[in-house]
Every structure is written in structure tokens, then in C-alpha cells.
PDB file of N, CA, C and O in Angstrom, chain B, residues numbered from 101:
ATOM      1  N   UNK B 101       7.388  -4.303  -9.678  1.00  0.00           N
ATOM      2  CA  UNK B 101       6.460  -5.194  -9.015  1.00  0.00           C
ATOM      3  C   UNK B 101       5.159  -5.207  -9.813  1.00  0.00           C
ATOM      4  O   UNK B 101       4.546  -4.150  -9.968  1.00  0.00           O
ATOM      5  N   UNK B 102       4.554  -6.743 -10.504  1.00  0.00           N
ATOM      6  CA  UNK B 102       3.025  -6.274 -10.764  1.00  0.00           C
ATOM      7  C   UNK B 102       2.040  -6.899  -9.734  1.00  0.00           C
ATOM      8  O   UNK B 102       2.247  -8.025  -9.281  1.00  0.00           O
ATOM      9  N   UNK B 103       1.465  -6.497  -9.541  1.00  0.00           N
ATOM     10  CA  UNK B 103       0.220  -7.033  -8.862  1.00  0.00           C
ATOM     11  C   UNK B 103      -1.137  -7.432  -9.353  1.00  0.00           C
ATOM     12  O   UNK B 103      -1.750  -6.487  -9.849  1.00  0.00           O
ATOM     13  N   UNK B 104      -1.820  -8.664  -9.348  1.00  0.00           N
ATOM     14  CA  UNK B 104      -2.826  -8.894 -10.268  1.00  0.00           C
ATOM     15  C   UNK B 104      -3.745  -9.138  -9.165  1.00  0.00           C
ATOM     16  O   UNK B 104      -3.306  -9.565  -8.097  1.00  0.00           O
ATOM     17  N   UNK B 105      -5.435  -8.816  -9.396  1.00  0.00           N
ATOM     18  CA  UNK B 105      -6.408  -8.328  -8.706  1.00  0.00           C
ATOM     19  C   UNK B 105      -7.562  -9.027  -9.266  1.00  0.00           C
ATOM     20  O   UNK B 105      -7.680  -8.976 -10.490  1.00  0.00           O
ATOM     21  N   UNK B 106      -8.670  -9.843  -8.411  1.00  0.00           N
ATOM     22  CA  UNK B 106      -9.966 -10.210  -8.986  1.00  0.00           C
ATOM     23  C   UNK B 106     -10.560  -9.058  -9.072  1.00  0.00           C
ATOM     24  O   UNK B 106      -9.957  -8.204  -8.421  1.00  0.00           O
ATOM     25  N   UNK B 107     -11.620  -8.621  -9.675  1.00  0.00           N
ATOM     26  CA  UNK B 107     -12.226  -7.271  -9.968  1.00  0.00           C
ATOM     27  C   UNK B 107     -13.666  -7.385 -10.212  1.00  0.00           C
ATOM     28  O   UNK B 107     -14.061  -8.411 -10.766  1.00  0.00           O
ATOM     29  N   UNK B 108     -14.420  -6.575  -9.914  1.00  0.00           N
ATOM     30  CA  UNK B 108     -15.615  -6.821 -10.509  1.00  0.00           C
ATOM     31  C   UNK B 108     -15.954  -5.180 -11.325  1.00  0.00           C
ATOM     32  O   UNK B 108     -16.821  -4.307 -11.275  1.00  0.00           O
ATOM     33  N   UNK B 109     -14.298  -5.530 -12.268  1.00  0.00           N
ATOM     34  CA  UNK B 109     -14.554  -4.063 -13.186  1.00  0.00           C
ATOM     35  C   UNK B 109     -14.826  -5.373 -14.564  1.00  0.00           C
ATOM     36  O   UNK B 109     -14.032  -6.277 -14.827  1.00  0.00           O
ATOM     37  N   UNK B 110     -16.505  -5.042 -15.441  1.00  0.00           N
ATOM     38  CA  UNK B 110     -16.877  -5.377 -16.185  1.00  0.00           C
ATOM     39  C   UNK B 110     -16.867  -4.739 -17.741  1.00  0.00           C
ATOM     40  O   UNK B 110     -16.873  -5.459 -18.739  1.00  0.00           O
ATOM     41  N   UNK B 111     -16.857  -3.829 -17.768  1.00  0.00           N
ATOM     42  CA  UNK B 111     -16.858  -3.316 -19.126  1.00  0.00           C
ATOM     43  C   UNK B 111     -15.717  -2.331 -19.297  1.00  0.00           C
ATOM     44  O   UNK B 111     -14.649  -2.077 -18.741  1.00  0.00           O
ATOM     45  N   UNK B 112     -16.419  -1.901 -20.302  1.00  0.00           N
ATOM     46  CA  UNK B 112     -15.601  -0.499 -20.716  1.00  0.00           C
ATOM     47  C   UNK B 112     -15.459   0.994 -19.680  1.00  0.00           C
ATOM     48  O   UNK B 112     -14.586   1.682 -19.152  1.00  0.00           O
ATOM     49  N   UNK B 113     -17.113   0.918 -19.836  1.00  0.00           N
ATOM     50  CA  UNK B 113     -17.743   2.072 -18.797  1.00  0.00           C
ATOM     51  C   UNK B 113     -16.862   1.844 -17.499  1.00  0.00           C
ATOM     52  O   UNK B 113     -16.215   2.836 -17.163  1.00  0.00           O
ATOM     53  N   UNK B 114     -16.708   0.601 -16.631  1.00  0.00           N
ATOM     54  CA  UNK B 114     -15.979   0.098 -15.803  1.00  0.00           C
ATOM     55  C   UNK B 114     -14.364   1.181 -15.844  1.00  0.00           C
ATOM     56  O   UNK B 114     -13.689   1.822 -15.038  1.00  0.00           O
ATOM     57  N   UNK B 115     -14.355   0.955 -16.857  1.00  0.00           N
ATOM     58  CA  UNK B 115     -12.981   1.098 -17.196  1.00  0.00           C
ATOM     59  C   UNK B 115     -12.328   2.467 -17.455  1.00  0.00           C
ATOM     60  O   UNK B 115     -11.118   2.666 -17.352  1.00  0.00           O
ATOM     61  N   UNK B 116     -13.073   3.220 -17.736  1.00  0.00           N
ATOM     62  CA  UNK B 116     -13.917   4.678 -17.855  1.00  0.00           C
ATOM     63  C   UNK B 116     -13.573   5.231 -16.717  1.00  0.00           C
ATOM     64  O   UNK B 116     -12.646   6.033 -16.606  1.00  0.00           O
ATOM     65  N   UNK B 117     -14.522   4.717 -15.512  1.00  0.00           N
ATOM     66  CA  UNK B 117     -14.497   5.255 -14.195  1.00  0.00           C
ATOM     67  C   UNK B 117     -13.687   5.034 -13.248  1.00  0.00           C
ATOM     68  O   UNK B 117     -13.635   5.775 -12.266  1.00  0.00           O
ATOM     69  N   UNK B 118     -12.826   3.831 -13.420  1.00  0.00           N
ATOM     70  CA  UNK B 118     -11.395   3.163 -12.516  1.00  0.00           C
ATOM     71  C   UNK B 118     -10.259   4.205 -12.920  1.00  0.00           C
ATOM     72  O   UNK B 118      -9.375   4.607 -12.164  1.00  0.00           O
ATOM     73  N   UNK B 119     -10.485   4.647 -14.544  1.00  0.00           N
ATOM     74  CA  UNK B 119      -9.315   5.811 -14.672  1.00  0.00           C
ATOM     75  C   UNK B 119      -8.500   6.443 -14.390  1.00  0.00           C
ATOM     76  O   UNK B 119      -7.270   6.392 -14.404  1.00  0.00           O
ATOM     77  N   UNK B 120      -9.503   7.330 -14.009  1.00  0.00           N
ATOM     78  CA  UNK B 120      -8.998   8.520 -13.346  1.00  0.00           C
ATOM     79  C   UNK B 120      -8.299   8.392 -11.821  1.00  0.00           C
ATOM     80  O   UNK B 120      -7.443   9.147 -11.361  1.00  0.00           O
ATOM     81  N   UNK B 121      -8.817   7.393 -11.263  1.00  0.00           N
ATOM     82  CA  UNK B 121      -8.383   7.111  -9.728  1.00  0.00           C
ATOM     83  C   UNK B 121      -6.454   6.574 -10.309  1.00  0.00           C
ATOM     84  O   UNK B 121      -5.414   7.049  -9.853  1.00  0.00           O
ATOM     85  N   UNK B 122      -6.579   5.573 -11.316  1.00  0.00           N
ATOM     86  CA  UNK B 122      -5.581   4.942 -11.126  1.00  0.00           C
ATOM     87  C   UNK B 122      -4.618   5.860 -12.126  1.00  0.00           C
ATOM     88  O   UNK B 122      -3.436   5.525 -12.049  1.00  0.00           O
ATOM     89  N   UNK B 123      -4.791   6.555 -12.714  1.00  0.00           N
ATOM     90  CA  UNK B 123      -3.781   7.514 -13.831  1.00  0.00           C
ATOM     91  C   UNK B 123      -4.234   8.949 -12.745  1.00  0.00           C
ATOM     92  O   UNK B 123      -4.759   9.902 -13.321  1.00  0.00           O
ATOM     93  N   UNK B 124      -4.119   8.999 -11.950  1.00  0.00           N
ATOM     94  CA  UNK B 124      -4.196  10.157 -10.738  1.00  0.00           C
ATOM     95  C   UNK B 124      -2.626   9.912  -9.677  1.00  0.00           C
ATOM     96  O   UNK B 124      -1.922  10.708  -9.055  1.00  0.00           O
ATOM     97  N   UNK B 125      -2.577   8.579  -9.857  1.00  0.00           N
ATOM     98  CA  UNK B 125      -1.072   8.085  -9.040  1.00  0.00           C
ATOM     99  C   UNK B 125       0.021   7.642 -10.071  1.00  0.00           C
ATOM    100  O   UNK B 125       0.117   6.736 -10.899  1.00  0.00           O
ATOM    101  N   UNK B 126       0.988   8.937  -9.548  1.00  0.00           N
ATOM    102  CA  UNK B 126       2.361   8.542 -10.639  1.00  0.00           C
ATOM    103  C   UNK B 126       3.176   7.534  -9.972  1.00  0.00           C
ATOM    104  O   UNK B 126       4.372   7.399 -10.231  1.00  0.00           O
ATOM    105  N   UNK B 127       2.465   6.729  -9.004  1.00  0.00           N
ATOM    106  CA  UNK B 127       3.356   5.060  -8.646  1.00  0.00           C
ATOM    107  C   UNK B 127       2.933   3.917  -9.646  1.00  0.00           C
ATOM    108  O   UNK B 127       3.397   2.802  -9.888  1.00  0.00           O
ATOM    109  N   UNK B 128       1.981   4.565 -10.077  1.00  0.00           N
ATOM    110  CA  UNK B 128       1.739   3.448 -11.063  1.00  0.00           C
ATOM    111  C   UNK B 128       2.001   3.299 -12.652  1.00  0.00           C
ATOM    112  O   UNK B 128       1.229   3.571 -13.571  1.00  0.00           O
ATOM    113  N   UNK B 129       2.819   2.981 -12.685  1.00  0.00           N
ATOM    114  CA  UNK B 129       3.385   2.595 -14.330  1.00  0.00           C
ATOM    115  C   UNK B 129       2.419   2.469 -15.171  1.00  0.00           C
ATOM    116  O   UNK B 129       2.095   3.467 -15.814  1.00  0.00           O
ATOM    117  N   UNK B 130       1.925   1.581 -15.315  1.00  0.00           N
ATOM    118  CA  UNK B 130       1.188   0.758 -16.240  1.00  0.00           C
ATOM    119  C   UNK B 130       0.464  -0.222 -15.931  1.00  0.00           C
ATOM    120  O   UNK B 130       1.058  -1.129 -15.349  1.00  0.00           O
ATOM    121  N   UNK B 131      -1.261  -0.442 -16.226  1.00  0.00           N
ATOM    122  CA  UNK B 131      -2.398  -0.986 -15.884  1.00  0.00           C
ATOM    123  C   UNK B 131      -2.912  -1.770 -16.963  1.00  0.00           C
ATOM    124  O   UNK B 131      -2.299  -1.769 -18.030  1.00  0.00           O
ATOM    125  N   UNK B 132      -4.162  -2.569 -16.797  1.00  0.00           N
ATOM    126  CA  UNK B 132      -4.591  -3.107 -17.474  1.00  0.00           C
ATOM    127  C   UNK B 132      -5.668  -4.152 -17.114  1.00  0.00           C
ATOM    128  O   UNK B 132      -5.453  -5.113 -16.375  1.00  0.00           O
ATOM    129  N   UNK B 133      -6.877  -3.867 -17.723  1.00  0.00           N
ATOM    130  CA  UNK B 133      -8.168  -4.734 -17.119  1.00  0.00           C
ATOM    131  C   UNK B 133      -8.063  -6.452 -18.239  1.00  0.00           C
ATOM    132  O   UNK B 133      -7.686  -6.324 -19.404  1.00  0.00           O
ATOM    133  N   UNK B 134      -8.390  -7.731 -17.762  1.00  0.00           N
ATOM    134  CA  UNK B 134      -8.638  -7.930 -18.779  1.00  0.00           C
ATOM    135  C   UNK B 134     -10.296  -8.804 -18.495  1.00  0.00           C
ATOM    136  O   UNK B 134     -10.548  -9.798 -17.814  1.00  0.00           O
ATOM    137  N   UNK B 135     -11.238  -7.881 -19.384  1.00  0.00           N
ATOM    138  CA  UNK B 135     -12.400  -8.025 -18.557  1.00  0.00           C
ATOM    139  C   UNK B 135     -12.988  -9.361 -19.578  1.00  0.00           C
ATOM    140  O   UNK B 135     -14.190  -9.487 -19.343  1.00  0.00           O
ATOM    141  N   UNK B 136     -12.605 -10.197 -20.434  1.00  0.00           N
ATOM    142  CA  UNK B 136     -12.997 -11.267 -21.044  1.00  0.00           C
ATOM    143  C   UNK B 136     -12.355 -12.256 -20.169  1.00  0.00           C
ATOM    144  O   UNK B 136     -12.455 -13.415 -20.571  1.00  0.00           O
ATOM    145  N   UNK B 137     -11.744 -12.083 -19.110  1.00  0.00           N
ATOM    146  CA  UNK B 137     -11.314 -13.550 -17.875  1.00  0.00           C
ATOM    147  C   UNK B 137     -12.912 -13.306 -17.240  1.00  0.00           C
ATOM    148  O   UNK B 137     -13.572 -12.268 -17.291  1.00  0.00           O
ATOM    149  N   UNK B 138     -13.310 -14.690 -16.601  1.00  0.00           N
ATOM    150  CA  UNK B 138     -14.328 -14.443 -15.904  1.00  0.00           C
ATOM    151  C   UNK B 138     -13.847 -13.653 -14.815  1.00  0.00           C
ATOM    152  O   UNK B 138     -14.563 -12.685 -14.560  1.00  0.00           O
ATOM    153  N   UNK B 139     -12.738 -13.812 -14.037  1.00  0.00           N
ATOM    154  CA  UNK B 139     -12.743 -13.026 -13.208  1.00  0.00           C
ATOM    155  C   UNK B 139     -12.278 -11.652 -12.744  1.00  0.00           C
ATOM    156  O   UNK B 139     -12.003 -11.143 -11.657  1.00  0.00           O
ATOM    157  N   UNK B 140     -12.307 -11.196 -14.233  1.00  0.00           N
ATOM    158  CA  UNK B 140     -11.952  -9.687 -14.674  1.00  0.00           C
ATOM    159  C   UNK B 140     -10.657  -9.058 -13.823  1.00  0.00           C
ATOM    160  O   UNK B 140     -10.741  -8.363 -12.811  1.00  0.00           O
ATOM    161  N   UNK B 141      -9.645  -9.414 -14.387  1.00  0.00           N
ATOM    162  CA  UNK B 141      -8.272 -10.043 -13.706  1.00  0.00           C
ATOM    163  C   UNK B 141      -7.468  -8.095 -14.108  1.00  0.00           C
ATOM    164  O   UNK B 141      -6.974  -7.751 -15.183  1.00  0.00           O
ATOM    165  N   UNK B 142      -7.583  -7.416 -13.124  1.00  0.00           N
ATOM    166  CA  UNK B 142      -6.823  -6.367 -13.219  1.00  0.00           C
ATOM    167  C   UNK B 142      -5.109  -6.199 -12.770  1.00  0.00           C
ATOM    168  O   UNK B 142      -4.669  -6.390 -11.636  1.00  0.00           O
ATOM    169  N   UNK B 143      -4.332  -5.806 -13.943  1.00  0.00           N
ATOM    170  CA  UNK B 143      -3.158  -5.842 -13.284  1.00  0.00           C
ATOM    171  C   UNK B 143      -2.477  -5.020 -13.450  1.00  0.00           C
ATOM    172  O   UNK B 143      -2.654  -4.422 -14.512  1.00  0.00           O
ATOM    173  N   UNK B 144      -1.087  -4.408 -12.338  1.00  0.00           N
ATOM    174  CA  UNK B 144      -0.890  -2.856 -11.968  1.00  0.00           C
ATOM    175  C   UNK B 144       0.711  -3.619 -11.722  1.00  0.00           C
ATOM    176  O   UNK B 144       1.260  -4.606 -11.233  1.00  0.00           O
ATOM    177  N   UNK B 145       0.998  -2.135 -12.581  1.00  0.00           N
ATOM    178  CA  UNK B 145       2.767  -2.583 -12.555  1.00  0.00           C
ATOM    179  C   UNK B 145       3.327  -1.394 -11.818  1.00  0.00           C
ATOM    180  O   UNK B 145       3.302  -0.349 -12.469  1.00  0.00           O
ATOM    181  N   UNK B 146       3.840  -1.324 -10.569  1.00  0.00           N
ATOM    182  CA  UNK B 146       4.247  -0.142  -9.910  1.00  0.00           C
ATOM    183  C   UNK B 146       5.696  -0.598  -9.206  1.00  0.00           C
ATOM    184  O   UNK B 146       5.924  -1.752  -8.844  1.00  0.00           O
ATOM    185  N   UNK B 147       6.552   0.422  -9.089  1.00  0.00           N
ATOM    186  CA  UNK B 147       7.664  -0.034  -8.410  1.00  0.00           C
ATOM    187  C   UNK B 147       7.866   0.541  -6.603  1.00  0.00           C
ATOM    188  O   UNK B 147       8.702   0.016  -5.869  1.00  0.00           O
ATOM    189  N   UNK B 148       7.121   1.452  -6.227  1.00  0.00           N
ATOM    190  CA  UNK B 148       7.070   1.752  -4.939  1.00  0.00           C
ATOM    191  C   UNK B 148       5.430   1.619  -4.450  1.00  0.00           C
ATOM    192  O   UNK B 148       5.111   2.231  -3.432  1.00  0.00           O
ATOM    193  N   UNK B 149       4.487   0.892  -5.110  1.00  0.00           N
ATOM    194  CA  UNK B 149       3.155   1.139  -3.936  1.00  0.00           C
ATOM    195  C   UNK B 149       3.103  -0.623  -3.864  1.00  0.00           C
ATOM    196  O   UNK B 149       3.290  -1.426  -4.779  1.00  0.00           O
ATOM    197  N   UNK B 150       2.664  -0.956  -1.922  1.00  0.00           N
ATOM    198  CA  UNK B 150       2.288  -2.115  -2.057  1.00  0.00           C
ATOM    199  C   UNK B 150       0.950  -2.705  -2.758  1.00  0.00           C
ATOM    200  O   UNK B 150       0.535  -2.123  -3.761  1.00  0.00           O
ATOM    201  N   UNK B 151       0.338  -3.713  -2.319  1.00  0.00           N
ATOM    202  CA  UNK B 151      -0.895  -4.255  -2.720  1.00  0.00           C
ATOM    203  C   UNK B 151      -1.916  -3.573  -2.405  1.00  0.00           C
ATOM    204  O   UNK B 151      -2.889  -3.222  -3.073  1.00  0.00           O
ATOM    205  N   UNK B 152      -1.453  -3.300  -0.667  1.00  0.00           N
ATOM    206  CA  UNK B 152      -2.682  -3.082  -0.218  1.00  0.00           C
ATOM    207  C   UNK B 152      -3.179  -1.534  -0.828  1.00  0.00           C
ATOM    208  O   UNK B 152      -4.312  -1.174  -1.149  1.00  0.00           O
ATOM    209  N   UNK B 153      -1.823  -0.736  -0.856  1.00  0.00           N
ATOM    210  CA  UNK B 153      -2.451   0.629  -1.389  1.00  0.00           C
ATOM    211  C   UNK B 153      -2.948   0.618  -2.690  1.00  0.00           C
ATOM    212  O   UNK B 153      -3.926   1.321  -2.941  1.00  0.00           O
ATOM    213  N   UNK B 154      -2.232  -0.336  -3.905  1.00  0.00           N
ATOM    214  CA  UNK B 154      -3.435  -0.041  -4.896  1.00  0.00           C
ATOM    215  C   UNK B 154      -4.704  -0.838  -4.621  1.00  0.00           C
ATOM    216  O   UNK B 154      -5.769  -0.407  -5.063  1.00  0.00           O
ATOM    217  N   UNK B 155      -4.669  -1.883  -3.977  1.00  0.00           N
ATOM    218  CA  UNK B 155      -6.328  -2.159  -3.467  1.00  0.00           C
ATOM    219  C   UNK B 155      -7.572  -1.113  -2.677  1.00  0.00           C
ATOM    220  O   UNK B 155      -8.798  -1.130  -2.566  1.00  0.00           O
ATOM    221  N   UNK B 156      -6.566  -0.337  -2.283  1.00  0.00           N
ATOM    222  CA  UNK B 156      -7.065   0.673  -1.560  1.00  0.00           C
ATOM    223  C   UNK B 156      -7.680   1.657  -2.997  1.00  0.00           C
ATOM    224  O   UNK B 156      -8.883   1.916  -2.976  1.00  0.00           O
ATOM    225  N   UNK B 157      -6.838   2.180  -4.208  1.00  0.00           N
ATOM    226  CA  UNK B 157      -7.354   2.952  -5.003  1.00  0.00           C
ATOM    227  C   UNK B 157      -8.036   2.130  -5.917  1.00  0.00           C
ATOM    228  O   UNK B 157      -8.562   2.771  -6.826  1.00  0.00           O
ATOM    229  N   UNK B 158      -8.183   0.988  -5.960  1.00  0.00           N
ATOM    230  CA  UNK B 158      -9.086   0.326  -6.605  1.00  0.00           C
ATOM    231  C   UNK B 158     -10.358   0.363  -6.006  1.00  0.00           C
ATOM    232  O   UNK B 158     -11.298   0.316  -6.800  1.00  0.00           O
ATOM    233  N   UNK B 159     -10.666   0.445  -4.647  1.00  0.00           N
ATOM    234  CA  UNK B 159     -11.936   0.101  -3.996  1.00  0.00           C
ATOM    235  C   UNK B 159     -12.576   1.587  -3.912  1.00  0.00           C
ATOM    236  O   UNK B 159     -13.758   1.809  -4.175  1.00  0.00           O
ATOM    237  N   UNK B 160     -11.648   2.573  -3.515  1.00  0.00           N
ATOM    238  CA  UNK B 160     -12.106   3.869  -3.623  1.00  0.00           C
ATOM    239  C   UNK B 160     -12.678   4.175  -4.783  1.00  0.00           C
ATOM    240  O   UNK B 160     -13.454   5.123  -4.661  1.00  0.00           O
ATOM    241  N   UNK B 161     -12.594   3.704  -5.969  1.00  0.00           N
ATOM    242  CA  UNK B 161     -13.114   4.206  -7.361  1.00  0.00           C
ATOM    243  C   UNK B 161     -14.207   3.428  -7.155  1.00  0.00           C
ATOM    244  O   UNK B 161     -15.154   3.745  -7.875  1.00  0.00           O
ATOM    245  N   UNK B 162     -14.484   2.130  -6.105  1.00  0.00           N
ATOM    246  CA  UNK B 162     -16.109   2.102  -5.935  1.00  0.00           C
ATOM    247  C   UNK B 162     -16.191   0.396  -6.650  1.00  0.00           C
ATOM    248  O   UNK B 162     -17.232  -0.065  -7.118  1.00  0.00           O
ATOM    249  N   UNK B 163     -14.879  -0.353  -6.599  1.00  0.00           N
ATOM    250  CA  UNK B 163     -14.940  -1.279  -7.045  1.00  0.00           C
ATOM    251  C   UNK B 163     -13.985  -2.395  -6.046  1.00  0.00           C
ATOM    252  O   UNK B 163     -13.327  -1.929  -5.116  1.00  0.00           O
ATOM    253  N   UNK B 164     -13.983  -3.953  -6.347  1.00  0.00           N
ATOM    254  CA  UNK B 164     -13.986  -4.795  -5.649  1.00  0.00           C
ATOM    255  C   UNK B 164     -12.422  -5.736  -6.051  1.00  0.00           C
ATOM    256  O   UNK B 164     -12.405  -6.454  -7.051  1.00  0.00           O
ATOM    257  N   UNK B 165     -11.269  -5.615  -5.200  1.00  0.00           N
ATOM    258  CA  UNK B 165     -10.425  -6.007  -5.224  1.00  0.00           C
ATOM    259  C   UNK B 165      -9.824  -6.896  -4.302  1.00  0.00           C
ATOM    260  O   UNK B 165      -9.486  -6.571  -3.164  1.00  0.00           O
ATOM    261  N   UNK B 166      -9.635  -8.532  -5.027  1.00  0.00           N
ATOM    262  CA  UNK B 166      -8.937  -9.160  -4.469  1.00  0.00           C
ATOM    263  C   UNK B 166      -7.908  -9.760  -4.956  1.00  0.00           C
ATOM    264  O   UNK B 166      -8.097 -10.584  -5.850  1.00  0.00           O
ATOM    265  N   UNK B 167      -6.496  -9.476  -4.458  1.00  0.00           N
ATOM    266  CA  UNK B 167      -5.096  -9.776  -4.713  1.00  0.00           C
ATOM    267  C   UNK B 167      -5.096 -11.516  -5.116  1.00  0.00           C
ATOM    268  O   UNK B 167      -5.429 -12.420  -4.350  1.00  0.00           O
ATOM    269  N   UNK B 168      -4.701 -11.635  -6.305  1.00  0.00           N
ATOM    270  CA  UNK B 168      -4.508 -13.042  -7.036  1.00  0.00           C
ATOM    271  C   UNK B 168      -3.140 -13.649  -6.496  1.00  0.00           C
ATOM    272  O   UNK B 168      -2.951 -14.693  -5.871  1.00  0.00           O
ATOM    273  N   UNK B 169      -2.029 -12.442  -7.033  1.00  0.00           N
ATOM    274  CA  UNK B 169      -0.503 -12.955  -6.839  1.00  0.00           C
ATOM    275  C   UNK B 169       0.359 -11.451  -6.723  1.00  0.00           C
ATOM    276  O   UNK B 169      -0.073 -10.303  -6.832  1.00  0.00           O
ATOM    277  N   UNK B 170       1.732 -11.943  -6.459  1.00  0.00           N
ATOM    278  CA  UNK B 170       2.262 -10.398  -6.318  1.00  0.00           C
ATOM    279  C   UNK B 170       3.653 -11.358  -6.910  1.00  0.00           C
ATOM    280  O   UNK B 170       3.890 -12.516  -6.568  1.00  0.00           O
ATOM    281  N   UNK B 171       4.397 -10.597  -7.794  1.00  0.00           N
ATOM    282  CA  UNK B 171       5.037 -10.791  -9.098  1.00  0.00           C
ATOM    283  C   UNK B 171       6.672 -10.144  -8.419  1.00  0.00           C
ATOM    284  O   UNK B 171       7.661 -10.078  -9.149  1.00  0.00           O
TER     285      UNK B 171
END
């Protein structure tokens, strides 16, 4: 399943600090910011967590997630 996310993760530093939250959960495969979309389009490839829970570890790291599409 991937799930893609509006974000208001902007940089690197951004990217830095979302880390650890999201390489802390072994549901998640494989991530990826891409912060040159304006709407800094984060997307999470997991095969057992829904949306809402990685929205949930996205917001806990202190940042702003809204579900685009679910794949």
C-alpha cells in the first residue's frame, strides 16, 4: 500500500527531524519527501499500517498531514 500526504515538511532539517519517528516503525518500508512539489508531497509505502496511523506518526513528529490518495 503507498500512501501520499500534503506536508508542511520543507527542507532538509524537516527531514532530519520526521526521521526518526518514521524509521522507528518497522511497518514502514520505504519513505520519501518530495519537498520541490509546492505541496511537499510525502509518500510511505507500508503493507500493514493504515493512513490514519501513519498520519498519526507524521503529526507526532510535529508536522502537518493531509492524505492526497491511497494506492
Amino acid at each position: 500500500m503507498e500512501y501520499q500526504f500534503k506536508t508542511n515538511i520543507n527542507c532538509s532539517g524537516c527531514i532530519a527531524k520526521i526521521a526518526p519517528f518514521i524509521n522507528a516503525n518497522k511497518g514502514i518500508q520505504k519513505w520519501k519527501v518530495d519537498t520541490s512539489n509546492p505541496a511537499k508531497i510525502l509518500i510511505i509505502e507500508t503493507e500493514n499500517l493504515s493512513g490514519d496511523e501513519v498520519r498519526q506518526i507524521v503529526e507526532t513528529a510535529g508536522f502537518k498531514a493531509e492524505a492526497v490518495n491511497e494506492k
